[in-house]
VEXKOL-550771 format. One record per atom (N, C-alpha, C): x, y, z; residue number from 1. Coordinates in steps of 0.1 Angstrom, whole numbers, always signed. Layout:
% VEXKOL-550771
<pagu east="X" north="Y" up="Z" seq="NUM"/>
...
% end
This chain:
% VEXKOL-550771
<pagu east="-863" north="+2104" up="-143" seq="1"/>
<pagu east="-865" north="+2117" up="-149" seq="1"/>
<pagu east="-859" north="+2129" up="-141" seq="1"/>
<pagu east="-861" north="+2129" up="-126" seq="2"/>
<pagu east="-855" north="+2137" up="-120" seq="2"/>
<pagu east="-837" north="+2138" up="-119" seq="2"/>
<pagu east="-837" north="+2121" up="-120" seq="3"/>
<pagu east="-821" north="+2122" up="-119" seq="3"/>
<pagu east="-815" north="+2129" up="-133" seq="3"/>
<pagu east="-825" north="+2135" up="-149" seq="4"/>
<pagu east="-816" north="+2136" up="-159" seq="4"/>
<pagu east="-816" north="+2155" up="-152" seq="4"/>
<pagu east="-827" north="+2160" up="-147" seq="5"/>
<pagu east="-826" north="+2174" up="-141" seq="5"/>
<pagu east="-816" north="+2175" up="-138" seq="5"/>
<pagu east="-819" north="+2168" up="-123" seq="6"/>
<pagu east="-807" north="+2167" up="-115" seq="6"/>
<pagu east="-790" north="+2172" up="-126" seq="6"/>
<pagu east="-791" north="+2161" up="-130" seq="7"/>
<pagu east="-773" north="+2164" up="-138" seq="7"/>
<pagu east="-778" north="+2170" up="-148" seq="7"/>
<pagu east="-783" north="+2177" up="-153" seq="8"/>
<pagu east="-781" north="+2188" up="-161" seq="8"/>
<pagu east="-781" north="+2204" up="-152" seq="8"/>
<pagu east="-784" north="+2202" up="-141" seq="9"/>
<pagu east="-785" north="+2218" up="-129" seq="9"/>
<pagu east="-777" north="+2224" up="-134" seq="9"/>
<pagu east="-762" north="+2220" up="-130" seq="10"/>
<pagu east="-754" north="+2229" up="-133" seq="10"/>
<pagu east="-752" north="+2237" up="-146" seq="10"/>
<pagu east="-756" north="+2230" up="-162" seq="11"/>
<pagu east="-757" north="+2236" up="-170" seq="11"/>
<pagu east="-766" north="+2248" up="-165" seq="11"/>
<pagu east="-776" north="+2244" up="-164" seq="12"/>
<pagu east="-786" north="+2258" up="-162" seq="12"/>
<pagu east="-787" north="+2265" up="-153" seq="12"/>
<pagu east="-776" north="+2265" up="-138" seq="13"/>
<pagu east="-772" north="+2271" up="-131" seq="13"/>
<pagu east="-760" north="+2278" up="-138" seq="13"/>
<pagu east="-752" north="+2272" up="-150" seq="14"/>
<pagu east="-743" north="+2283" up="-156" seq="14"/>
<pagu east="-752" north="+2292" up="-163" seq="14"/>
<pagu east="-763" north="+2291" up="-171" seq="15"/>
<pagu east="-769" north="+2297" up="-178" seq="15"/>
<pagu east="-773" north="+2314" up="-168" seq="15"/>
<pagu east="-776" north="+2305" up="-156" seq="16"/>
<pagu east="-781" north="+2321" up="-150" seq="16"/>
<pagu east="-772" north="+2323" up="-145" seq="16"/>
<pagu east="-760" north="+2323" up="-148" seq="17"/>
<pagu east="-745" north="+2325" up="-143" seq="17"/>
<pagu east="-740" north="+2326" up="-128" seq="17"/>
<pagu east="-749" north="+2312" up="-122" seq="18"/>
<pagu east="-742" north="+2312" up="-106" seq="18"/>
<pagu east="-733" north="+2300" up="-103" seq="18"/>
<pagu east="-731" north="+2291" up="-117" seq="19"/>
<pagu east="-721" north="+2283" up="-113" seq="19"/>
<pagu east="-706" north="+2285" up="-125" seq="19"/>
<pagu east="-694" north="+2275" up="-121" seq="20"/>
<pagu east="-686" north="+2278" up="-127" seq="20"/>
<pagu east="-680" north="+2267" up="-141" seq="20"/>
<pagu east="-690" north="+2253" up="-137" seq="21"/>
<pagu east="-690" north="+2247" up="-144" seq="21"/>
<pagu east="-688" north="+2251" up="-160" seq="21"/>
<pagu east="-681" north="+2241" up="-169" seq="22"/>
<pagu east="-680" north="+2245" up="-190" seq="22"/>
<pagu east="-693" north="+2237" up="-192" seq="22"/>
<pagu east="-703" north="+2231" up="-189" seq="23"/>
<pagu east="-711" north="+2229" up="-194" seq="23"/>
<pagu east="-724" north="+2237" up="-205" seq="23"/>
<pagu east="-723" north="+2231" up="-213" seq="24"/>
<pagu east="-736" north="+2240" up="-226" seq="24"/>
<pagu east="-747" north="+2239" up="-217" seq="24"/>
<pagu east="-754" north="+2245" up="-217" seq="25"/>
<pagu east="-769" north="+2257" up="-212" seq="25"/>
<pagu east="-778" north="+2245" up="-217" seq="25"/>
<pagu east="-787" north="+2240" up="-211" seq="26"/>
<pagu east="-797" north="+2235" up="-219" seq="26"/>
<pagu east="-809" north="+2246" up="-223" seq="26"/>
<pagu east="-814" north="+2242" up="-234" seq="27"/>
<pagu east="-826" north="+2256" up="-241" seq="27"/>
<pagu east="-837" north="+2255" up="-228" seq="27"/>
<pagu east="-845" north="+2262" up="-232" seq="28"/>
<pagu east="-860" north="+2267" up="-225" seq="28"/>
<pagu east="-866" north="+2251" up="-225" seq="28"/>
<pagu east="-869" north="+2252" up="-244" seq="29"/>
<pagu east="-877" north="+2241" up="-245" seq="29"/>
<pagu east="-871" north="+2221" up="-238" seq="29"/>
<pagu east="-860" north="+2224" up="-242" seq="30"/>
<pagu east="-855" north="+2210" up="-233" seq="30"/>
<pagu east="-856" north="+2209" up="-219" seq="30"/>
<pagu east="-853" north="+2221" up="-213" seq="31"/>
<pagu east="-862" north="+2219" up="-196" seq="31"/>
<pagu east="-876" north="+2218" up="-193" seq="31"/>
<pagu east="-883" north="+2223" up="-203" seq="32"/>
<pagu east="-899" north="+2219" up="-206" seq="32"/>
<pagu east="-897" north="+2208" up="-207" seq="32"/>
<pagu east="-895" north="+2205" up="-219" seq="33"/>
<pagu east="-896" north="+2188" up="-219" seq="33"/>
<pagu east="-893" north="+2179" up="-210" seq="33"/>
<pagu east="-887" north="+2182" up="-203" seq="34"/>
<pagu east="-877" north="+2173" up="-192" seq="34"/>
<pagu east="-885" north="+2178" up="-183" seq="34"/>
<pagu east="-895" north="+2188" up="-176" seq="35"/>
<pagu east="-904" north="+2188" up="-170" seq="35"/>
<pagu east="-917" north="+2182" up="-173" seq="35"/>
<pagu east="-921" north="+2182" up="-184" seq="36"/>
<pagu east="-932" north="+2174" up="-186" seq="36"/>
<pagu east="-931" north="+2156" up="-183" seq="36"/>
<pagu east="-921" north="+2154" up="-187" seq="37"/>
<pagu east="-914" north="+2139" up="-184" seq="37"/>
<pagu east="-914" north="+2135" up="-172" seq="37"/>
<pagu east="-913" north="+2149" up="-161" seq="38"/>
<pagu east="-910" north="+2144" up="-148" seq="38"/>
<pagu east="-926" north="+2142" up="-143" seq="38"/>
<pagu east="-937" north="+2152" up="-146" seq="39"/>
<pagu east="-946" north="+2150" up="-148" seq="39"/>
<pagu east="-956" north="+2139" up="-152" seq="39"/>
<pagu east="-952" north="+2133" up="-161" seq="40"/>
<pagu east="-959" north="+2124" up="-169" seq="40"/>
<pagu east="-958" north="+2110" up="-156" seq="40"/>
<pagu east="-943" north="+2113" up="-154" seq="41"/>
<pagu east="-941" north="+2100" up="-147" seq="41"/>
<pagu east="-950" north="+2102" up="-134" seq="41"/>
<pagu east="-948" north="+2113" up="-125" seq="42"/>
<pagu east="-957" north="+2116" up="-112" seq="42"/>
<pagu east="-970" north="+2108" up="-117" seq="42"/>
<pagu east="-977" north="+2117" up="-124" seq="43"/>
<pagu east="-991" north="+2109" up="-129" seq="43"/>
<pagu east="-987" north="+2095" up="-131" seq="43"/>
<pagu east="-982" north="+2091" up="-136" seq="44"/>
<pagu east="-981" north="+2073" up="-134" seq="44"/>
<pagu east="-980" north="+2070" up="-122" seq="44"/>
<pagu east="-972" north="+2073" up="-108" seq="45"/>
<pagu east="-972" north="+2071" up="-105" seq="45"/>
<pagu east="-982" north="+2072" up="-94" seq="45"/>
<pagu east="-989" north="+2081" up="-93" seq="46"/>
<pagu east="-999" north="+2090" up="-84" seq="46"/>
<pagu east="-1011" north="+2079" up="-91" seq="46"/>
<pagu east="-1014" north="+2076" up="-100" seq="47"/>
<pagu east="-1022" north="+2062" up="-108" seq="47"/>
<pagu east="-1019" north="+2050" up="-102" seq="47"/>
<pagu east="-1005" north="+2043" up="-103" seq="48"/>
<pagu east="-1007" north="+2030" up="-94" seq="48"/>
<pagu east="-1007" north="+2033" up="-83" seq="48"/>
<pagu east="-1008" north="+2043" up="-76" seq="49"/>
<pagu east="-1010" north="+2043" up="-60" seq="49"/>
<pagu east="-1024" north="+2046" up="-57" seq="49"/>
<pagu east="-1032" north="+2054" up="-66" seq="50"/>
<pagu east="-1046" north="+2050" up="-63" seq="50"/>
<pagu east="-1050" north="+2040" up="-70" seq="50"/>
<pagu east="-1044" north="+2029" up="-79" seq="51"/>
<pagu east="-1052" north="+2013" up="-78" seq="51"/>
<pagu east="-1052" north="+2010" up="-68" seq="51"/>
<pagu east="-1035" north="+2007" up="-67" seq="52"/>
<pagu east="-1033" north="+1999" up="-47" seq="52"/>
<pagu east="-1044" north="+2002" up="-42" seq="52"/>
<pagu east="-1043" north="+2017" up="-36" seq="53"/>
<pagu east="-1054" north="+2021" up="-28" seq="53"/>
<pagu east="-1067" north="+2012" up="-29" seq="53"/>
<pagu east="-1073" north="+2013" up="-45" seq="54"/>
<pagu east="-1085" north="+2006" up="-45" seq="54"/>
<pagu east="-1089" north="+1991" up="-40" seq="54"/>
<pagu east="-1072" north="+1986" up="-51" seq="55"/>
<pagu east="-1074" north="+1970" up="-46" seq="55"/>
<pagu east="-1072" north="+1970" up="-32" seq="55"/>
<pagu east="-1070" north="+1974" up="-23" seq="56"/>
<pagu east="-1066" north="+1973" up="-12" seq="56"/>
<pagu east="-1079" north="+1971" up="-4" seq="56"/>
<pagu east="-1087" north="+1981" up="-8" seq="57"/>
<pagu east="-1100" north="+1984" up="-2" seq="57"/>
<pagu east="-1110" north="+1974" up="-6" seq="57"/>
<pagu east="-1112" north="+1973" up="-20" seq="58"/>
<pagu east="-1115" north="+1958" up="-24" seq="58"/>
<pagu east="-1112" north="+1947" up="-19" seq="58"/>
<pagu east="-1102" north="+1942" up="-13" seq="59"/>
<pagu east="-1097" north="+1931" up="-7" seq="59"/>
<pagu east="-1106" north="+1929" up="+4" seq="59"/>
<pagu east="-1102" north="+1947" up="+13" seq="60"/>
<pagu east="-1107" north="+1945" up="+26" seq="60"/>
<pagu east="-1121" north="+1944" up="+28" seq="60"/>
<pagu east="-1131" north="+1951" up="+19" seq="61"/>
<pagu east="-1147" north="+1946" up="+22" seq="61"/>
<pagu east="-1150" north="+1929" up="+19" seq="61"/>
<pagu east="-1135" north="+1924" up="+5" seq="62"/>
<pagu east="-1144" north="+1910" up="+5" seq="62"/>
<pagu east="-1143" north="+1899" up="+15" seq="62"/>
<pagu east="-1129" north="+1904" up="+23" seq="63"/>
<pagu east="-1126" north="+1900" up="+36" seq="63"/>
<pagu east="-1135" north="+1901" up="+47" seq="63"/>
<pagu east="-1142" north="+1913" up="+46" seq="64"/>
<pagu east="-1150" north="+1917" up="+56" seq="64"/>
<pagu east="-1166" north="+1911" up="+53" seq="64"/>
<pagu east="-1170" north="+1905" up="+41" seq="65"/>
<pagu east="-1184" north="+1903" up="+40" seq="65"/>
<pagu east="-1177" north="+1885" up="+40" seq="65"/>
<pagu east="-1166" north="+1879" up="+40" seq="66"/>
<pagu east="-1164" north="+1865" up="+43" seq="66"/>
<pagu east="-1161" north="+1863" up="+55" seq="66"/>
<pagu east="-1159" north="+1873" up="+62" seq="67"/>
<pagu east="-1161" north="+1869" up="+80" seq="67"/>
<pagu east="-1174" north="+1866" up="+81" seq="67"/>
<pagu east="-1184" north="+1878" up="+75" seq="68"/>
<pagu east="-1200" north="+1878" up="+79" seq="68"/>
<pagu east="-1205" north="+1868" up="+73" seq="68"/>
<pagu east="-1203" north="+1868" up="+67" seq="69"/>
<pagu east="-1209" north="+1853" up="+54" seq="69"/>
<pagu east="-1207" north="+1841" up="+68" seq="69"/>
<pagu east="-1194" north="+1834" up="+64" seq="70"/>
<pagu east="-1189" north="+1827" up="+73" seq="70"/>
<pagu east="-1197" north="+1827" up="+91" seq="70"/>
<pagu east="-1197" north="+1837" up="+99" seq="71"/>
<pagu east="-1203" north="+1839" up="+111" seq="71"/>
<pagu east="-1216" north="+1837" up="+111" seq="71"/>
<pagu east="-1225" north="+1842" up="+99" seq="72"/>
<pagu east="-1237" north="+1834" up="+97" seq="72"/>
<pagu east="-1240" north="+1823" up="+96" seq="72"/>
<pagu east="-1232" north="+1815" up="+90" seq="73"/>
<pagu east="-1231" north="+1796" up="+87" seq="73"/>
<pagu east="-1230" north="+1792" up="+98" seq="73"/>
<pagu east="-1222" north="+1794" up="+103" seq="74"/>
<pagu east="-1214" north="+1787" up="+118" seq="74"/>
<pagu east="-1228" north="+1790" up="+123" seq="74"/>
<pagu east="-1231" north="+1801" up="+127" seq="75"/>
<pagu east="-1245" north="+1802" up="+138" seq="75"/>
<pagu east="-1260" north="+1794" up="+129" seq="75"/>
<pagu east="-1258" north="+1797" up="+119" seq="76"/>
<pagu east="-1272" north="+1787" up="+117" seq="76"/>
<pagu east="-1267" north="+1777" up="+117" seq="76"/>
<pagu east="-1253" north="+1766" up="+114" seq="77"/>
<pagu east="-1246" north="+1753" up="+122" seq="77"/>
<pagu east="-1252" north="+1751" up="+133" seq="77"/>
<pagu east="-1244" north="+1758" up="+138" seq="78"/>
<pagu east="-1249" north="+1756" up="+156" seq="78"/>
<pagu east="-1266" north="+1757" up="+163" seq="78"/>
<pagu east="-1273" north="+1764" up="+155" seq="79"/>
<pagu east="-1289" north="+1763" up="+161" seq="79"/>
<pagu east="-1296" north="+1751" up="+153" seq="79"/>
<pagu east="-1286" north="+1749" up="+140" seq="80"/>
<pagu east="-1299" north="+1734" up="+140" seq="80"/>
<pagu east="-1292" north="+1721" up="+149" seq="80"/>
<pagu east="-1275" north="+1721" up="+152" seq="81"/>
<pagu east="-1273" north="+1714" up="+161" seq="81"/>
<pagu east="-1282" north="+1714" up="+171" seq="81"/>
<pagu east="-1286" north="+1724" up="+180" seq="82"/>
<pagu east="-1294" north="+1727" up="+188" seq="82"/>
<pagu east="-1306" north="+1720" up="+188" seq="82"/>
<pagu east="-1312" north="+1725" up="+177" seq="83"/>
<pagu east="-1325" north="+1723" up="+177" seq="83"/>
<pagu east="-1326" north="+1707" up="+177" seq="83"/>
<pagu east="-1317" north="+1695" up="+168" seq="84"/>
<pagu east="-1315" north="+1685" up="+169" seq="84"/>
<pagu east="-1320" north="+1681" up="+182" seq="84"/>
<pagu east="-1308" north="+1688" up="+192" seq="85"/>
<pagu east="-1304" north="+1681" up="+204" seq="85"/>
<pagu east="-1316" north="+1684" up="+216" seq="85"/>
<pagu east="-1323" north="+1693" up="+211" seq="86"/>
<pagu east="-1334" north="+1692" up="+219" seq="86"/>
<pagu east="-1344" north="+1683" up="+212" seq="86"/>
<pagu east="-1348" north="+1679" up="+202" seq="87"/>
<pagu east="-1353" north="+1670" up="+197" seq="87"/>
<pagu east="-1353" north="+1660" up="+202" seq="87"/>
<pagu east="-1342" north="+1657" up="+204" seq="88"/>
<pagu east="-1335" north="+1642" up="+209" seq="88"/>
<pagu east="-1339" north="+1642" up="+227" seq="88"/>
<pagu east="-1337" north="+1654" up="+234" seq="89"/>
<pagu east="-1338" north="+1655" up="+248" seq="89"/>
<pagu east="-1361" north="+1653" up="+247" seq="89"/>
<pagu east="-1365" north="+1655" up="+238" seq="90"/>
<pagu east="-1377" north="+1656" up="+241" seq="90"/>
<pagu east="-1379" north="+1646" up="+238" seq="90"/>
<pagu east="-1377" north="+1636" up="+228" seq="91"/>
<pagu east="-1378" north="+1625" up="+225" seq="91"/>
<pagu east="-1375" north="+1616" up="+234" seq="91"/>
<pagu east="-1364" north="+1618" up="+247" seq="92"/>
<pagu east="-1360" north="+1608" up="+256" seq="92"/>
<pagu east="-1369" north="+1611" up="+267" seq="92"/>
<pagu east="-1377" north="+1624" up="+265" seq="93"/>
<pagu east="-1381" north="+1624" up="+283" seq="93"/>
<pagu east="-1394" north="+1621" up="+277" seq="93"/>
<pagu east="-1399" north="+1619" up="+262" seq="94"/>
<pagu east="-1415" north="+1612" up="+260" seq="94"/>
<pagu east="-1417" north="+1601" up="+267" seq="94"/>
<pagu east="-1404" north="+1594" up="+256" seq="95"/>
<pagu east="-1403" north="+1579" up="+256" seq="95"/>
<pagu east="-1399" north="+1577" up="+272" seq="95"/>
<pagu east="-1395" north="+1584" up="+282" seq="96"/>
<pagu east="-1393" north="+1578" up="+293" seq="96"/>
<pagu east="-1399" north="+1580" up="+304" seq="96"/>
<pagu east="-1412" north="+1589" up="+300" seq="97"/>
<pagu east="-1423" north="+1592" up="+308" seq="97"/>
<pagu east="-1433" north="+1580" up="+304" seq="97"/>
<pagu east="-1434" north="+1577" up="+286" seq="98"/>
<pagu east="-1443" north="+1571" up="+287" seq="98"/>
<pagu east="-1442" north="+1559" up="+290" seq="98"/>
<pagu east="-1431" north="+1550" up="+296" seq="99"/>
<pagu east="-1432" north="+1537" up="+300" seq="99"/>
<pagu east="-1432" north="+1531" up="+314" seq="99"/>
<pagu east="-1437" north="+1546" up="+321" seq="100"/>
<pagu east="-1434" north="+1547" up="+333" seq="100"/>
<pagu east="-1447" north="+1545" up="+335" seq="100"/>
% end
């Protein structure tokens, strides 16, 4: 959209009579229009960069509560290993007190 501005300047730089170009003048209303266009598109574009944005952020909390998820498993893993293994150490020093 910018690039149809772009090449039409010089028409409307002849219009306010600072260039020397034979180009026809574009009207009022066709530079409107061609500004709204360039507009319309910004807003699309200013739209998919705040999804990104969103999904991005989205990504990063579900990332962030699957570390915490995950770091909670692993540690209750690890304490009932524990608790096993003292199980087992209590059970060996019963059994090997009581045959003494």
């Amino acid at each position: 959209m910018q690039r149809l501005l772009l090449e039409d300047y010089p028409r409307a730089a002849q219009q306010s009579g600072t260039n020397s170009e034979g180009h026809a003048a574009l009207s009022r209303e066709e530079l409107a229009w061609r500004q709204i266009q360039v507009s319309a598109a910004h807003g699309k574009v200013m739209f998919l960069t705040a999804v990104s944005v969103g999904l991005l952020a989205a990504g990063t909390l579900v990332t962030l509560l699957l570390v915490v998820v995950n770091r909670r498993v692993t540690l209750y893993q690890i304490n009932a290993s524990l608790a096993q293994i003292s199980r087992q150490i209590q059970e060996m020093q019963g059994g090997g007190s009581a045959s003494k």
